[in-house]
Structures are given as C-alpha cells and as structure tokens.
N, C-alpha and C positions, 0 to 999 in steps of 0.2 A: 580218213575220217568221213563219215555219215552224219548226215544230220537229218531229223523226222520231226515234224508236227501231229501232238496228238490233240484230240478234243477230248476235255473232259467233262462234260454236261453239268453236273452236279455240284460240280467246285463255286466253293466259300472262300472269302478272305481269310476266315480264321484254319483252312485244312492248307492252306499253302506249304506252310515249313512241313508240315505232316508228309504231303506228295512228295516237295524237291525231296527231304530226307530220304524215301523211298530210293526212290529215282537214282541219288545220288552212292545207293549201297550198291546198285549195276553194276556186276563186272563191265569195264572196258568204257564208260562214263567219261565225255572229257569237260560237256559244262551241260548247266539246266536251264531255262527262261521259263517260270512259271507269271503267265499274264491272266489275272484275276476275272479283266474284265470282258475279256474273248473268251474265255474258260481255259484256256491252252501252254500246252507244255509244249517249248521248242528242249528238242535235245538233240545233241552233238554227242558222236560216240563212237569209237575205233570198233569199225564193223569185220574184225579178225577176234574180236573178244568176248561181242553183244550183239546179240540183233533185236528187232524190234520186238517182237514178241516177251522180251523179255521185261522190258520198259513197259509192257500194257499188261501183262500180269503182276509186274510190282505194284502200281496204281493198281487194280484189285485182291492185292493183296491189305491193302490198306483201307477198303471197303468204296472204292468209284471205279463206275466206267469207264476206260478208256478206246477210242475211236482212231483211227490212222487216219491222219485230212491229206499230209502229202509228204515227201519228202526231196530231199537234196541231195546233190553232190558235192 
C-alpha cells in the first residue's frame, strides 16, 4: 500500500463528501483523509490497482484542482 498527499486549492467545507465520494470510486482505494483546512486529501491505496494520476483526475473530474505535495511508503 501507497499512500500520497494531494492539495486541493479550491476546496470548501461543503465539496468535502463530493471529493472523498470521488476518490473513494478509485479502483484499488483503501482509505481517504479529506482536511478542510490545509485543503488536502491524504489517500492510501494498493499501488497494483491505482496510481496517482488517477486520484488527481477523479478530483477533476468533479470540477478542482488537484496538486501532488508528497507521498509515502
């Protein structure tokens, strides 16, 4: 498992459930952390299923930006 922090500039309290839902249709998805007030989505995700690109065009898919800040192991 992978885990990536993205930034999402644009992000409202009220598009929260909007992103995770997103996010959360990823194949290979294993959890979300949307934090309202850094703007940032941490996601964890089995990197044989998803990668990141995929997580940053779901969030554009849903009309925001998303930015790659860093990721884990």
């Amino acid at each position: 498992m992978i885990t990536h922090k993205l930034s999402i500039p644009d992000l409202q309290k009220e598009d929260e459930q909007k992103i995770s839902d997103a996010l959360h249709d990823v194949w290979g998805v294993r959890n979300v952390k949307i934090n309202v007030q850094t703007k940032e989505a941490i996601i964890s995700y089995d990197e044989n299923a998803g990668a990141l690109h995929d997580f940053q065009q779901a969030i554009m898919d849903v009309g925001y930006e998303a930015n790659e800040l860093e990721s884990e192991m």
